[in-house]
KERO-40629 format. One record per residue (C-alpha): residue number from 1; residue in three letters; x, y, z. Coordinates in nm, 4 decimals, padded with zeros to 6 digits. Each point is the difference from the previous one (the first is absolute). Layout:
N
   seq   type         px         py         pz
   NUM    ALA          X          Y          Z
...
END
This chain:
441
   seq   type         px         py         pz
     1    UNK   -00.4655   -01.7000   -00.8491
     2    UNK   -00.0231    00.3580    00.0315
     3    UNK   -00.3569    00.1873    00.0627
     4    UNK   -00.1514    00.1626   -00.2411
     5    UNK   -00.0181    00.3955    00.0342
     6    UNK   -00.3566    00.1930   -00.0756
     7    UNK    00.0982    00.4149    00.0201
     8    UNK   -00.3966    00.1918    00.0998
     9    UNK    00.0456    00.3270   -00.1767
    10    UNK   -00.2468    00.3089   -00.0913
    11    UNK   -00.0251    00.3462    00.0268
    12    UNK   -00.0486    00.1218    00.3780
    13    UNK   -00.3348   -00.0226    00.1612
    14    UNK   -00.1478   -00.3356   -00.1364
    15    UNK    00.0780   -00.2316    00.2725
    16    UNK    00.2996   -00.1513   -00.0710
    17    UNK    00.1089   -00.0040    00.3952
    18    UNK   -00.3400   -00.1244    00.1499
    19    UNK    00.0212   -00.2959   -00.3122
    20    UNK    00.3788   -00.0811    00.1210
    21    UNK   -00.0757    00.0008    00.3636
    22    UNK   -00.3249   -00.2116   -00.0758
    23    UNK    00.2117   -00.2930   -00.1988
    24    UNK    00.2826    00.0756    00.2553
    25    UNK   -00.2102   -00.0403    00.3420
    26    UNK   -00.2690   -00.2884   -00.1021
    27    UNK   -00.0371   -00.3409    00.0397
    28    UNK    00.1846   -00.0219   -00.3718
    29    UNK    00.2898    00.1783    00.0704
    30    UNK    00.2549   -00.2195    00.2424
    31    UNK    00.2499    00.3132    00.1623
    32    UNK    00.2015   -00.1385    00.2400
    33    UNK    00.1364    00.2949    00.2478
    34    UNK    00.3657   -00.1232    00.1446
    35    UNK    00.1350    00.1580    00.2770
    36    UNK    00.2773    00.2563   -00.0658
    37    UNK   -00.1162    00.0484   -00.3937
    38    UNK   -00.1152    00.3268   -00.0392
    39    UNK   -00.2925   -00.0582   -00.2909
    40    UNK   -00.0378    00.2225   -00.2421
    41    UNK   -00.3397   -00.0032   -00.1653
    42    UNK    00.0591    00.0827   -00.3226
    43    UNK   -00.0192   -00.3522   -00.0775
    44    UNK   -00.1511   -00.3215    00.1785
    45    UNK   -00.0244   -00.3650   -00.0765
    46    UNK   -00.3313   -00.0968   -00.1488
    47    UNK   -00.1765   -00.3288   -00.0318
    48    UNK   -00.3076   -00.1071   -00.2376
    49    UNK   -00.0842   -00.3175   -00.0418
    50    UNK    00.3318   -00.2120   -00.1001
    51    UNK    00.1563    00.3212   -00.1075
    52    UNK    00.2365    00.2166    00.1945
    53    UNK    00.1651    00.2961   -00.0838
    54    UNK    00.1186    00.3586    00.1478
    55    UNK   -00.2464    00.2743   -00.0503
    56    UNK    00.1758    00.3835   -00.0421
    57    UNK   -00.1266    00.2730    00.0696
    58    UNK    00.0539    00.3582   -00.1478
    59    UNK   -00.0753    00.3732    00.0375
    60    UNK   -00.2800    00.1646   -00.1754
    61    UNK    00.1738    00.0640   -00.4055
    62    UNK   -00.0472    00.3404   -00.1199
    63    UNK    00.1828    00.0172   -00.3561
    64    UNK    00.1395    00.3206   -00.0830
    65    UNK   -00.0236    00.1235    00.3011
    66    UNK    00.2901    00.2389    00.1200
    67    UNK    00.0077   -00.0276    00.3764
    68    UNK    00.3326   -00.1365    00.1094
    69    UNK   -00.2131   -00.2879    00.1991
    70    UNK   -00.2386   -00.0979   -00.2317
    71    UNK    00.3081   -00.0359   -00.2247
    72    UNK    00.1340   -00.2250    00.2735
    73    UNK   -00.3100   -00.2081   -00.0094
    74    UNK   -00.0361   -00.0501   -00.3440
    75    UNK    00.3367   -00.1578   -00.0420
    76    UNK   -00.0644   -00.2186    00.2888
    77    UNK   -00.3013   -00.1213   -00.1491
    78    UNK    00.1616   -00.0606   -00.3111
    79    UNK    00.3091   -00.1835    00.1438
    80    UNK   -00.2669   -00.2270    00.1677
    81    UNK   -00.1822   -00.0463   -00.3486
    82    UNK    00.3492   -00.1154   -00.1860
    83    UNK    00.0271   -00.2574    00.2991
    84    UNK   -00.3269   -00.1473   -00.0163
    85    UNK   -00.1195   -00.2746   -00.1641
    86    UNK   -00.3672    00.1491    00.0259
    87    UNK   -00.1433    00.3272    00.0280
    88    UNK   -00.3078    00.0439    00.2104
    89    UNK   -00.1507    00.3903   -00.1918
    90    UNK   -00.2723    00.1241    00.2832
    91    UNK   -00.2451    00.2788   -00.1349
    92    UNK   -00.2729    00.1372    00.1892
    93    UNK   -00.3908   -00.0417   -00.1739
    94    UNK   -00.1232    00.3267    00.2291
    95    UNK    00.2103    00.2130   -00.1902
    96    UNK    00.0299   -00.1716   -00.3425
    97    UNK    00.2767   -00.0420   -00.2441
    98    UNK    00.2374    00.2864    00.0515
    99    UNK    00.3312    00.1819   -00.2164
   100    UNK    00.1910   -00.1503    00.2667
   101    UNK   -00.1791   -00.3513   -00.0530
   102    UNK    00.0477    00.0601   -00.3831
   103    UNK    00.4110    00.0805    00.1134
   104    UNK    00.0778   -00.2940    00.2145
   105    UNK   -00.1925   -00.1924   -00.2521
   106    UNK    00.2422    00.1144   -00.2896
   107    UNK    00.2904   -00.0583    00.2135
   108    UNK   -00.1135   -00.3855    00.1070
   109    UNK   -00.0607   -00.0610   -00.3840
   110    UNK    00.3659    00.0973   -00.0958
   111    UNK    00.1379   -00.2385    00.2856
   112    UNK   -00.1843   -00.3572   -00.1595
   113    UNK   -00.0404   -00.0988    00.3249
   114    UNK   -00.3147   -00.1710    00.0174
   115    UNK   -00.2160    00.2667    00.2380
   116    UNK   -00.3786   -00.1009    00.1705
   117    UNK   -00.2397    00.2761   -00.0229
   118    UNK   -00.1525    00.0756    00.3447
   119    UNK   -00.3374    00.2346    00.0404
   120    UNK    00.0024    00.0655    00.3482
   121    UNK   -00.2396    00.1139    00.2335
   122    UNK   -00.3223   -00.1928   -00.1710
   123    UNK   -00.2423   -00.0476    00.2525
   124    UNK   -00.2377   -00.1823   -00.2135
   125    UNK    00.0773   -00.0945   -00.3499
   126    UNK   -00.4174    00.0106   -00.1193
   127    UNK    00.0622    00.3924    00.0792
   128    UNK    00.3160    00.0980   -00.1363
   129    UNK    00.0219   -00.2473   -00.3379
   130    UNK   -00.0125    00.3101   -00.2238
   131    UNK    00.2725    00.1774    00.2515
   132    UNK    00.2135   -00.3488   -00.0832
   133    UNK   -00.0062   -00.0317   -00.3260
   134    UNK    00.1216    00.3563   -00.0264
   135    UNK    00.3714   -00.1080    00.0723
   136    UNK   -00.0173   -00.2077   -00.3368
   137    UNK    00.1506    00.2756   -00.1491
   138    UNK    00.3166   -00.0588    00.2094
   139    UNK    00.1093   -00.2504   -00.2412
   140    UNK    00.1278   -00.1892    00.2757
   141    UNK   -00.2431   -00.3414    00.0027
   142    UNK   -00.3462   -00.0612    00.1313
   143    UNK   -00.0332    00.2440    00.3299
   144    UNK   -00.0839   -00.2550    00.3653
   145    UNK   -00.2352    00.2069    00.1812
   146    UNK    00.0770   -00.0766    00.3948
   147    UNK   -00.0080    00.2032    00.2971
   148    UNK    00.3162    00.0153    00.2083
   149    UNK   -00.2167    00.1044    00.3019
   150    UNK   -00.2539   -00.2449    00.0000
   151    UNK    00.2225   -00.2897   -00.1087
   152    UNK   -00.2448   -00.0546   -00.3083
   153    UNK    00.1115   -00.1229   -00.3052
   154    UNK    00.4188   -00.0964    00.0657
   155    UNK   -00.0140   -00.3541   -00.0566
   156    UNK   -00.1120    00.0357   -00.3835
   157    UNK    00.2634    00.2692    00.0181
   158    UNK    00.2656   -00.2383    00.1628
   159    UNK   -00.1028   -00.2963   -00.2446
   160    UNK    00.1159    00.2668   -00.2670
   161    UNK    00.2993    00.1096    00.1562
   162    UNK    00.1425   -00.3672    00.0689
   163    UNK   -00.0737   -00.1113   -00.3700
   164    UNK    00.2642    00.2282   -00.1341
   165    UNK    00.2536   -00.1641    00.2440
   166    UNK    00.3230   -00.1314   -00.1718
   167    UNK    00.0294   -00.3581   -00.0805
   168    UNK    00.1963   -00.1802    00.2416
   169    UNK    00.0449   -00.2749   -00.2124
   170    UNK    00.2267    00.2806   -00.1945
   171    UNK    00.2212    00.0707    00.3089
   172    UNK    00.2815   -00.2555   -00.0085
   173    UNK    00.2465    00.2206   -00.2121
   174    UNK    00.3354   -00.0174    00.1542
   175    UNK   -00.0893   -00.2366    00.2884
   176    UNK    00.2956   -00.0510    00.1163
   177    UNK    00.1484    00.2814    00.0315
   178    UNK   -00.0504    00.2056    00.3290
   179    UNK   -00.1707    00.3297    00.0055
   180    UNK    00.1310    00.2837    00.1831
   181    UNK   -00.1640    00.3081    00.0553
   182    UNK    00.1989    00.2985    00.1290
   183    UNK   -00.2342    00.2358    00.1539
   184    UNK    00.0409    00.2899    00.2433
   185    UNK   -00.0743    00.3699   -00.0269
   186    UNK    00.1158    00.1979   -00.2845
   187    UNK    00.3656    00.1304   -00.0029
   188    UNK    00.1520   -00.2741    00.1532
   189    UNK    00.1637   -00.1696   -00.2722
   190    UNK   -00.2092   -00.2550   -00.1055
   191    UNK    00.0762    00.0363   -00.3922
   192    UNK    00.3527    00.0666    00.0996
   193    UNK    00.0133   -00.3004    00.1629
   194    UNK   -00.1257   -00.2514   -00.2556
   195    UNK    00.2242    00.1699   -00.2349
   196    UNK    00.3505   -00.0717    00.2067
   197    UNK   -00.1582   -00.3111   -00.0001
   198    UNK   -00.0726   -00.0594   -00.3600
   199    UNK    00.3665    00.1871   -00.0709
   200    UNK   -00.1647    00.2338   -00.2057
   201    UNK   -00.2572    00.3305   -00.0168
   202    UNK   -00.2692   -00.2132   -00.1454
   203    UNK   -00.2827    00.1806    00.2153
   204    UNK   -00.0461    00.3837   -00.0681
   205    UNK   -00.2111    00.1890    00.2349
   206    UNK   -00.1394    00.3042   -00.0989
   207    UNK   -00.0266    00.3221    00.1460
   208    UNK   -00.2300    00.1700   -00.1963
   209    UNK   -00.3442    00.1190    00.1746
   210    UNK   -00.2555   -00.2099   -00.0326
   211    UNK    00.1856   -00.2837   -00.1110
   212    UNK   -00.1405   -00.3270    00.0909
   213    UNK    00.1490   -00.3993   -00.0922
   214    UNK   -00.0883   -00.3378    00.0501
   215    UNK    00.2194   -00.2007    00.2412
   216    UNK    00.2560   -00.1505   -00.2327
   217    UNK    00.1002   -00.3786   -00.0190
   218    UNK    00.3403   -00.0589   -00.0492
   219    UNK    00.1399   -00.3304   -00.0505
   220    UNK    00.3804   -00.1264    00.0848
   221    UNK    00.1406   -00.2995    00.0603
   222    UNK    00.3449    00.0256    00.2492
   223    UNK    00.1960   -00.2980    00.0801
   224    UNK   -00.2604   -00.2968   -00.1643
   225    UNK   -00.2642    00.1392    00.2052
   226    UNK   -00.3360    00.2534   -00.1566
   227    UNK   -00.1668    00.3193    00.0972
   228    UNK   -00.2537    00.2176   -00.0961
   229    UNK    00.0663    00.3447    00.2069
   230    UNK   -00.3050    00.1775    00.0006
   231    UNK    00.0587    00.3768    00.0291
   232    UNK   -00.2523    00.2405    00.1590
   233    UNK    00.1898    00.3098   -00.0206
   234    UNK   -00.2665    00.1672   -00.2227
   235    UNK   -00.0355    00.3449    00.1226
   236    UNK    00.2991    00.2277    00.0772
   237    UNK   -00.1948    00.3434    00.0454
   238    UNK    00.1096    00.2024    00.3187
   239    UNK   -00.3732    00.1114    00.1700
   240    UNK   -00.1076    00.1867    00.2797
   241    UNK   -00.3323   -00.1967   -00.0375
   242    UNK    00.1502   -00.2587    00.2514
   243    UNK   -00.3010   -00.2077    00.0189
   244    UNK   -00.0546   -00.0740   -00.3979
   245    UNK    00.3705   -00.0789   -00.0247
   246    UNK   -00.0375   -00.2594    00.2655
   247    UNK   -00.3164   -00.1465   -00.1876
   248    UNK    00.2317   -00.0339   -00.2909
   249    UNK    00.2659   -00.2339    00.1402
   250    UNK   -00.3087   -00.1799    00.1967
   251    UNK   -00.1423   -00.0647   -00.3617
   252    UNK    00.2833   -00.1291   -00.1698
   253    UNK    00.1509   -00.1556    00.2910
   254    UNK   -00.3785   -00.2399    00.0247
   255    UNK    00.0376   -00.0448   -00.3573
   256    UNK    00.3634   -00.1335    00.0070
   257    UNK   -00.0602   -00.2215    00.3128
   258    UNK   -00.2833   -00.1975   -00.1209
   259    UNK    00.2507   -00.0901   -00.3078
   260    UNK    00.3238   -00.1096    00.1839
   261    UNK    00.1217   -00.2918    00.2588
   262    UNK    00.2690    00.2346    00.1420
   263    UNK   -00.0782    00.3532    00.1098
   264    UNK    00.3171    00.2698    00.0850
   265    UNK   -00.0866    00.3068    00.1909
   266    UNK    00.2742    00.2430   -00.0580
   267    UNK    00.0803    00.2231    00.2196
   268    UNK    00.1692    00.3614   -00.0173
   269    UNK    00.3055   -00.0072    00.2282
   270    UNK   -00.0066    00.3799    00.0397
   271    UNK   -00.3552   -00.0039    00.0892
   272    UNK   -00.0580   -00.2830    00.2278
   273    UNK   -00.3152   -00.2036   -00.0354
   274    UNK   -00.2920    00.1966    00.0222
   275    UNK   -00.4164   -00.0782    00.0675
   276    UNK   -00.0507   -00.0152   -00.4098
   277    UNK    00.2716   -00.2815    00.0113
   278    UNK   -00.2377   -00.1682    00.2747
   279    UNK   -00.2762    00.0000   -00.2307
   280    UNK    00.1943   -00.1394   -00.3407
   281    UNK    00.1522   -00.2581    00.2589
   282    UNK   -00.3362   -00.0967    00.1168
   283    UNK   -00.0944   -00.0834   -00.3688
   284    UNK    00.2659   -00.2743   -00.0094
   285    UNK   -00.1094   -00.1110    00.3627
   286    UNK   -00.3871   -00.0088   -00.0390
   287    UNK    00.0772   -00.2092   -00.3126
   288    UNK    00.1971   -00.2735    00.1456
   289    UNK    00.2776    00.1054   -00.3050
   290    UNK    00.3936   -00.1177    00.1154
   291    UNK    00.1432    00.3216    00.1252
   292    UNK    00.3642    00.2164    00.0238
   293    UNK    00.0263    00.3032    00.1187
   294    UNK    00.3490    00.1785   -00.1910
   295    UNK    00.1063    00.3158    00.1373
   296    UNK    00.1760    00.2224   -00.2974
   297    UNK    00.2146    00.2761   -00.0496
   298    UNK    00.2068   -00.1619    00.3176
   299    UNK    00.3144    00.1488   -00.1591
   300    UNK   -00.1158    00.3622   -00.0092
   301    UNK   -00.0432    00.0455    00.3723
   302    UNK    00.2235   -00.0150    00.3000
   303    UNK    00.0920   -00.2913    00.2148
   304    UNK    00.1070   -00.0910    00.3222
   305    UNK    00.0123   -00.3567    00.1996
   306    UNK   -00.3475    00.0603    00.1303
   307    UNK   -00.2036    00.1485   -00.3552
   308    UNK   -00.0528   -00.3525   -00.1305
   309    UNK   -00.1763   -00.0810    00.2967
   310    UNK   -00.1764    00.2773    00.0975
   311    UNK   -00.1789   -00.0433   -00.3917
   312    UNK   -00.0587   -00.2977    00.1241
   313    UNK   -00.1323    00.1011    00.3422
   314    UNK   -00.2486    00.2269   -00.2207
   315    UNK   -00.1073   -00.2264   -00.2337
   316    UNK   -00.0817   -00.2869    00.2317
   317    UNK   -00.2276    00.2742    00.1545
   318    UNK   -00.2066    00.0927   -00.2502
   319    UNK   -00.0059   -00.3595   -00.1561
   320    UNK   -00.0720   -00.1829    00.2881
   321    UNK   -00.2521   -00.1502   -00.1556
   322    UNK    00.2671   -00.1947   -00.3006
   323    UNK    00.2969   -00.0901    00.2037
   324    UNK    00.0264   -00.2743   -00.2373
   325    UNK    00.1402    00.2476   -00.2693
   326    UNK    00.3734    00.0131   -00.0087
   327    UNK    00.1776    00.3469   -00.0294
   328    UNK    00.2807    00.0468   -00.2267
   329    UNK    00.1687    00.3290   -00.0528
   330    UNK    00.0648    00.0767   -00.3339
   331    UNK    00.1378    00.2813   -00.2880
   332    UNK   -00.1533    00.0113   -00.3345
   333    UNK    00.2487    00.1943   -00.1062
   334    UNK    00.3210   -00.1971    00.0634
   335    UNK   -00.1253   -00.3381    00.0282
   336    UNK    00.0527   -00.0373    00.3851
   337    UNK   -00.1591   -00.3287    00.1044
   338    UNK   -00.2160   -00.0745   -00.3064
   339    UNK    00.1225   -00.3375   -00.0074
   340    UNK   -00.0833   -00.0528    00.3641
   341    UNK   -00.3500    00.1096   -00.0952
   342    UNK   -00.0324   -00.2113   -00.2989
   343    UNK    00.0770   -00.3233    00.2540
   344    UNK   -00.2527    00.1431    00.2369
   345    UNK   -00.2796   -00.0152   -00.3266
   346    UNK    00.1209   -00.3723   -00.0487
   347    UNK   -00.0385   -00.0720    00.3870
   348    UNK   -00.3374    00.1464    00.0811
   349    UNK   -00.1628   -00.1107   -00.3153
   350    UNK    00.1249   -00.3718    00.0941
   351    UNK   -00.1344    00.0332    00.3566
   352    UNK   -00.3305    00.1863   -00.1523
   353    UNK   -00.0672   -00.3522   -00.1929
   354    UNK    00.1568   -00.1886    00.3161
   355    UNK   -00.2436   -00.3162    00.0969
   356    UNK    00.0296   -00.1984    00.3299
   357    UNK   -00.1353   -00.3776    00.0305
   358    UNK   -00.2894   -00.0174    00.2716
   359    UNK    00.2350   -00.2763    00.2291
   360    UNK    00.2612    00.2845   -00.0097
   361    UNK   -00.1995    00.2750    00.1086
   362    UNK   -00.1884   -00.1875    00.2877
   363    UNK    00.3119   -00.1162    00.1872
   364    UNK    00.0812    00.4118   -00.0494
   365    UNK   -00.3677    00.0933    00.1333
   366    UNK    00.0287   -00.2771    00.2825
   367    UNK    00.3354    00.1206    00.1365
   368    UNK   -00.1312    00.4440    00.0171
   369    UNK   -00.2600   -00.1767    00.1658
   370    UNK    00.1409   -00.1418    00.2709
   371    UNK    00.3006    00.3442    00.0021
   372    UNK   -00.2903    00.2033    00.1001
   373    UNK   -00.4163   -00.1337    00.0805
   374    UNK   -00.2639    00.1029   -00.2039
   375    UNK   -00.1854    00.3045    00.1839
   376    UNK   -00.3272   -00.0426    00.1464
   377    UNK   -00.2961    00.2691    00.0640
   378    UNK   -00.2535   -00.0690    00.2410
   379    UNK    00.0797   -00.3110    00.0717
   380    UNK    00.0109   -00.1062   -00.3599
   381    UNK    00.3191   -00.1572   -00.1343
   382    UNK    00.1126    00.0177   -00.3357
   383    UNK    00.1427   -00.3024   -00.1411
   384    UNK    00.1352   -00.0096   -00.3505
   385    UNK   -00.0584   -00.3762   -00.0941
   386    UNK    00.2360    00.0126   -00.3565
   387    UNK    00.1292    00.2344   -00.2988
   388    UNK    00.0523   -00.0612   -00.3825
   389    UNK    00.0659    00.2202   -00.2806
   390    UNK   -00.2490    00.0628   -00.2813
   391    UNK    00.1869    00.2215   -00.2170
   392    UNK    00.3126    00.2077   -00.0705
   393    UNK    00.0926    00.3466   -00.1215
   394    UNK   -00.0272    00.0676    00.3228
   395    UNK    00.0245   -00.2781    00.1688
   396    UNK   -00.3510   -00.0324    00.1304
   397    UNK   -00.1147   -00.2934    00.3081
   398    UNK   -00.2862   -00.1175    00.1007
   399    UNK    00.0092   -00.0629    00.4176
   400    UNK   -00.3576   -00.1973    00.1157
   401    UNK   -00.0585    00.1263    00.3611
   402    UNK   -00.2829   -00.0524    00.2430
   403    UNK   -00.1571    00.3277   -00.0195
   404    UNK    00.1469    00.2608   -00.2353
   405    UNK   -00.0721    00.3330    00.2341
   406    UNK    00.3090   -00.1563    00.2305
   407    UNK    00.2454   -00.0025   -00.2877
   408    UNK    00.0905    00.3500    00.0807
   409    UNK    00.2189    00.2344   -00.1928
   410    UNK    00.2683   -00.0305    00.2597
   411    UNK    00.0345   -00.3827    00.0071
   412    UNK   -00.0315    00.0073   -00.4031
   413    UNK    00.3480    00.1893   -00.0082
   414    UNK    00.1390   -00.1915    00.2138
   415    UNK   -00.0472   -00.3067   -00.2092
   416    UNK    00.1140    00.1596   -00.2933
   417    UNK    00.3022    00.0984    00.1681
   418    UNK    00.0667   -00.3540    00.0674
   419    UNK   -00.0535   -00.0421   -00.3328
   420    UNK    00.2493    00.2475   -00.0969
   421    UNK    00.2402   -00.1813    00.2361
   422    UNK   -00.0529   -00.3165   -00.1278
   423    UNK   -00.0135    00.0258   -00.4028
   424    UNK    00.1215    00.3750   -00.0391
   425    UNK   -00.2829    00.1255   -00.2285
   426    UNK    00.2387    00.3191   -00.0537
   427    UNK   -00.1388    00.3106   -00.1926
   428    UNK   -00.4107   -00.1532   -00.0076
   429    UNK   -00.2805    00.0507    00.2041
   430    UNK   -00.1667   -00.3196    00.1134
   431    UNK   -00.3914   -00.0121    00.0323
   432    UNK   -00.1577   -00.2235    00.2162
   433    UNK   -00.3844   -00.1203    00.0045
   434    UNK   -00.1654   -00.1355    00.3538
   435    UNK   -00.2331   -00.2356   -00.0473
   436    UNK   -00.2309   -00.1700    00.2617
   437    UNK   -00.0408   -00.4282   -00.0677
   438    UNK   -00.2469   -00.0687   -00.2425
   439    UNK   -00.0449    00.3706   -00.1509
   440    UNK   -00.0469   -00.0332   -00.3627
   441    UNK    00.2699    00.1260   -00.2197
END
């Protein structure tokens, strides 16, 4: 099931960044930092209580403004309200309820998203109840006094934010079919590609400043078998405000990857992959999504016997950490291997859900055993006594060991190359958990 998605907005200067980092880098937030990702903390992984769910950040919204970047920032913040589920409104009680409160306010009530009312920066609530109950006039819900700074008051303000999750119970729409999200930076084709796909311009993108859109869900069902593509094109505008454009395609591409079992990074031919195609990649990776990595607009550039490879050289490179992904090179615009890609979506959904009996996987674990010895450190040998999976999509095993600080990261890839050997596991990461003999689950 995908995570929920909580979007902290509010006019510049109320504490939206020291509130992120706080839920981001405490003993509720779970941010696991995997080597080669490149993390981008706009957003982080958040957990409160039974709940978890991806916090965004945003830039400071000043409406009406006419600065090119504050025009930047404003449709980033709203392209991360239309994606959330929950919006997190931060205000500050020193300086009261201001026209730019009263704005963002007007703006969150035209979206229907259901919005929590944060009053930051309350030191002690006996002091400033008058100052609170000044931001009734928002019209937004009862204000939740807390300070960001002193880590007072966020669980009430969590307990609020996690009752306006959706209802998983709700979820099972389409089960069966497999969703694919096609991410990537903008210009690469993404819309074009779903639309060769679909035989038909069923997506429109806009290029009309300021124009923002909710990923679209597109069903189709080709040869027996069902989709849902889920598009992320969204914003088309040419910028020199490099930074903001890259926090678009990190918003939509978070949004779109919590929602799908199959994520495709499309790459521009002409432009190679780039550090922002690290970071959208990553998205896919830190989530343990099935993974392709389609390289488009092959027909428009030219080839010799040594191009493919040298992409591939490239793209290994800067991917190192998802070897699992298979490449395919592509062209929306004829149709060049589309079908080839739609068999890779069957393939690494399949091995995404694949499950191995225990008996199966020991005899595997047994035999890289005895290929190469266990390391030791000072003295101490590790020995890996057996391995079973817990769970798929990814693939995820449980491996009980004597002492856990042995298992290290060296001798863990190993094993899940052996894996890889053994049962393929193409286009998914594989997680593993160490555990030491009788450690509590």
């Amino acid at each position: 099931m995908s995570r929920p998605i909580v979007a902290v907005v509010g006019r510049p200067n109320v504490g939206k960044s020291t509130l992120f980092n706080r839920l981001a880098g405490e003993r509720i937030s779970i941010v696991q930092d995997t080597p080669g990702v490149t993390r981008d903390r706009i957003y982080a992984d958040v957990e409160w209580l039974n709940y978890k769910f991806t916090l965004i950040d945003t830039g400071g919204m000043e409406i009406g403004s006419e600065e090119i970047i504050q025009k930047q920032i404003l449709q980033q913040a709203e392209i991360a309200i239309e994606t959330a589920d929950v919006v997190l409104f931060v205000t500050d009680v020193k300086t009261g309820v201001t026209d730019d409160d009263r704005q963002v306010a007007n703006l969150l009530r035209r979206t229907k998203k259901p919005v929590v009312l944060a009053v930051n920066k309350v030191d002690s609530t006996k002091r400033d109840t008058l100052d609170i109950y000044e931001f009734y006039e928002l019209g937004i819900g009862d204000p939740m006094p807390i300070s960001a700074g002193q880590a007072l008051g966020l669980g009430d303000m969590l307990d609020q934010v996690v009752e306006h999750f959706p209802d998983a119970s709700g979820m099972g729409e389409e089960e069966d079919a497999i969703r694919v999200a096609i991410i990537g930076k903008p210009n690469v084709g993404k819309s074009s590609l779903i639309n060769k796909i679909l035989g038909e311009d069923r997506l429109i993108v806009s290029n009309i400043p300021g124009t923002t859109r909710d990923a679209i869900d597109t069903p189709i069902t080709i040869d027996g078998k069902k989709y849902i593509f889920i598009d992320t094109a969204g914003m088309r505008r040419k910028s020199k405000i490099k930074e903001e454009i890259e926090r678009f395609s990190i918003i939509r591409a978070v949004a779109a990857v919590e929602r799908c079992d199959v994520a495709i990074l499309v790459i521009d031919a002409n432009e190679g992959i780039t550090d922002q195609d690290t970071k959208i990649a990553g998205i896919a990776h830190e989530r343990g999504k099935a993974a392709i990595v389609a390289v488009n607009k092959w027909d428009s550039i030219e080839k010799d016997d040594k191009t493919m490879n040298s992409y591939l050289k490239d793209i290994g490179n800067e991917l190192a950490y998802m070897p699992y992904a298979p490449r395919v090179f592509i062209s929306a615009l004829n149709g060049q291997r589309i079908n080839k890609m739609l068999e890779l979506i069957q393939m690494v959904h399949e091995n995404h859900a694949l499950r191995i009996s225990t008996g199966v996987l020991n005899e595997v674990l047994i035999e890289a055993m005895a290929m190469q010895q266990p390391p030791a450190d000072k003295g101490r040998q590790l020995k890996l006594y057996y391995m079973t999976q817990v769970s798929v999509k990814p693939p995820t095993f449980v491996i009980f060991v004597n002492e856990k600080e042995l298992f290290h990261f060296s001798y863990r890839r190993y094993i899940e190359n052996q894996l890889r050997d053994a049962f393929g596991f193409v286009g998914t990461p594989i997680h593993f958990i160490a555990r030491e003999k009788g450690e509590k689950d």
